[in-house]
Every structure is written in structure tokens, then in C-alpha cells.
C-alpha positions in Angstrom: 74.5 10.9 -42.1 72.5 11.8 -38.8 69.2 12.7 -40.4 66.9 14.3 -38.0 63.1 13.9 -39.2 61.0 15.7 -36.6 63.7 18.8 -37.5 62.4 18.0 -41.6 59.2 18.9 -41.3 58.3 22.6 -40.5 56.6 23.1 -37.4 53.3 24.7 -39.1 52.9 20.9 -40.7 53.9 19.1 -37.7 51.1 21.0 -36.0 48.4 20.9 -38.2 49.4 17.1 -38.6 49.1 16.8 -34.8 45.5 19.0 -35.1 44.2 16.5 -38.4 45.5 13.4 -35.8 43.4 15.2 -32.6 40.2 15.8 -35.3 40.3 12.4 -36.8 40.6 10.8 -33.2 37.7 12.7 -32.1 35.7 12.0 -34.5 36.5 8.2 -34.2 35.6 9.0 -30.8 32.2 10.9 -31.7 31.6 7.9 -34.3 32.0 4.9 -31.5 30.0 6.8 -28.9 27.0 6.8 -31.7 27.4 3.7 -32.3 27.2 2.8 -28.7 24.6 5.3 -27.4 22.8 3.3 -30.4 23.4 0.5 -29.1 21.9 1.6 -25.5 18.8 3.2 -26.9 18.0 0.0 -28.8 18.2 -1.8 -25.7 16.0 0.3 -23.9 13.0 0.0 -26.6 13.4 -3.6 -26.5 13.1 -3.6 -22.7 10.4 -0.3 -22.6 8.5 -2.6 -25.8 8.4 -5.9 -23.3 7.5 -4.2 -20.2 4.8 -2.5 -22.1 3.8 -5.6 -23.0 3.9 -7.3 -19.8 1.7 -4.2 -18.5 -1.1 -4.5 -21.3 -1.4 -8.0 -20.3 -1.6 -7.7 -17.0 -4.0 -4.5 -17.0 -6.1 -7.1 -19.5 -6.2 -9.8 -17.0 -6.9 -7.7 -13.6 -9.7 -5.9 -16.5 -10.7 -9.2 -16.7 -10.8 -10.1 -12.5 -12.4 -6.8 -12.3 -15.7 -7.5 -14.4 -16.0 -10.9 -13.0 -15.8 -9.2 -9.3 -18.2 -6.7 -10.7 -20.9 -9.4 -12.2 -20.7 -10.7 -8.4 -20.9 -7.7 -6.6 -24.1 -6.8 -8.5 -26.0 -10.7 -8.7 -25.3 -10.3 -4.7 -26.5 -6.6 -4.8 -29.6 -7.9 -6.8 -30.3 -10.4 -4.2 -29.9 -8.1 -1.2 -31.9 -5.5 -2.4 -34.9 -7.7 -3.5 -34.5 -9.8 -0.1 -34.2 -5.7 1.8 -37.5 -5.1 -0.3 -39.4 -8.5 0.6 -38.3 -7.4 3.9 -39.6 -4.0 4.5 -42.8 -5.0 2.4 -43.9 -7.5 5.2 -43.9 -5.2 7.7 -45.2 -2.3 6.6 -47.9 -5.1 5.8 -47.8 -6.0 9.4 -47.7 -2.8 10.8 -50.8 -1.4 8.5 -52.9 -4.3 10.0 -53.3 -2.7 13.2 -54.3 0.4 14.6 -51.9 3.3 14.9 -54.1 5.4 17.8 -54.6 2.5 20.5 -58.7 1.7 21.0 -60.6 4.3 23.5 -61.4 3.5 26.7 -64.8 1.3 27.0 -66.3 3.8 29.6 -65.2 6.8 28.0 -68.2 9.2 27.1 -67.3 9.7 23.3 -64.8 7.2 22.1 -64.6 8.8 18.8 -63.2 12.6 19.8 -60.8 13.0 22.9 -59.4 16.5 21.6 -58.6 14.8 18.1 -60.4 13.4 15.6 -59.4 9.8 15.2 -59.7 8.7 12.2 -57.9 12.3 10.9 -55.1 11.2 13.4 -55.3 7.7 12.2 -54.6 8.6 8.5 -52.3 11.2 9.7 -49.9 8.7 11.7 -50.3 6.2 8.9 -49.0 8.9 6.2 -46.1 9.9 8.1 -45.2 6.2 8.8 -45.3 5.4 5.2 -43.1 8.1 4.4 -40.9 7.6 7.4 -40.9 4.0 5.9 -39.7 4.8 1.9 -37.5 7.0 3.9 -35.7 4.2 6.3 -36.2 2.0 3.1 -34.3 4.1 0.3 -31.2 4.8 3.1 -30.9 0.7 3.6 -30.9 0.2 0.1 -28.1 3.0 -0.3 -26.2 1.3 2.3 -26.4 -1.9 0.7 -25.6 -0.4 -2.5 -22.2 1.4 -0.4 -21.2 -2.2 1.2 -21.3 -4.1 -2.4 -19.1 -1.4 -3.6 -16.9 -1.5 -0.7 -16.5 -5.5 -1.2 -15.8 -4.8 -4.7 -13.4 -2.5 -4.1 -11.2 -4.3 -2.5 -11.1 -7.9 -3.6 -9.8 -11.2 -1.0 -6.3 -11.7 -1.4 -7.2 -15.0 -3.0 -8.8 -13.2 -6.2 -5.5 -10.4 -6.6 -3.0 -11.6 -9.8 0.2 -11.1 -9.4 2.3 -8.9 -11.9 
């Protein structure tokens, strides 16, 4: 007896046999790829997670390099700008010692007026000198101020932590 049993079964249940084989294998398919794709993700918050922490504790440490570079740059400011002050403070002292209008000639028939009063002209030139003075003072110690910055800015090689 020659018993044929693909010919048995009635093609609508062969088919939808064949269609409940395709679904299940898909979904074995959709299942695996979860599970993988799962797999992957949890790998990438473990690596994301350590390279986060590798960041934070390198952004700590160049914090860190940072405010030490920054309690230099401003003890060296400090010093600058007192030593600038010391500076310009001498000689404006120096410079207010003297005359500004040079001394009248000794034959001269009234030493005190030649077309000005002198000591108006005196005071006058000793004002604008004093203000042309804070003036020339304020932009060096702006400049200083600039150049610490600058320095901080951009630390030596030799002070830079690697990643």
C-alpha cells in the first residue's frame, strides 16, 4: 500500500500549516532579535555609564588644574599690580617735585606774567598731568589684568592632564 501523505492532507491545512510554521518562525525570529538588540543596548549603557565616568573625573581634575592656575594667575596679578602702583606712585612723586613751566629768564622785566599767568598755568599743567597720569595708570593696570588672563588661559604644556 503506496500511501501518499502530502496528497492526505487538504491543501487549505497544508497551507495554513505552512502560514502557523512562517508565523511561529517569525516570531522566534522577532523574539531572538529582542533578545539581542537587548543585549546591544545593555552594552552600550555600560560603555556610555563608564565613559561618563571617565569624563566627570576628568572634567573634576582639569576643575581642579584650573583653580590652582587661577589662584596663580591672581597672587601674580596681585603682585603686578601693587609693584605697577609702587611704580607709577614714585614718579608722579618725582615729577610733582619740580616745576612744570621752566623758571623765567633772570633779565626778563616781569618774571611772573609773559602772556600767562604762571602759577594758573602751573596748576593747569599739573591737573592735566595728573589725569593724564590715572589715565596711563588705569590702561597698564588693564593690560596687566588682560596678560594674567591670557597666561591663564592657556596653561604650559607641562600643567595640561591627559584624558
Amino acid at each position: 500500500m503506496n500511501l501518499d501523505l502530502v496528497r492526505a492532507i487538504p491543501t487549505q491545512y497544508m497551507l495554513l500549516g505552512i502560514a502557523a510554521l512562517v508565523a511561529a518562525s517569525m516570531g522566534f525570529g522577532y523574539v531572538k532579535g529582542a533578545q539581542h538588540e537587548a543585549l546591544k543596548a545593555a552594552k552600550f549603557e555600560a560603555a556610555t555609564e563608564s565613559l561618563g565616568l571617565a569624563a566627570k573625573q576628568h572634567a573634576e581634575q582639569v576643575a581642579e588644574a584650573d583653580k590652582l592656575r587661577k589662584e596663580k594667575a591672581d597672587a601674580e596679578n596681585k603682585r603686578t599690580i601693587t609693584s605697577l602702583r609702587a611704580d607709577v606712585k614714585r614718579l608722579r612723586d618725582e615729577r610733582s617735585r619740580g616745576n612744570y613751566v621752566p623758571p623765567a629768564p633772570t633779565g626778563s622785566r616781569s618774571p611772573e606774567i609773559a602772556c600767562f599767568d604762571r602759577a594758573q598755568l602751573e596748576r593747569a599743567i599739573q591737573q592735566l598731568d595728573d589725569r593724564v597720569s590715572t589715565m596711563v595708570a588705569r590702561c597698564d593696570e588693564a593690560t596687566v589684568n588682560l596678560n594674567t588672563a591670557k597666561r591663564w588661559a592657556q596653561p604650559p604644556l607641562s600643567d595640561t592632564i591627559a584624558p
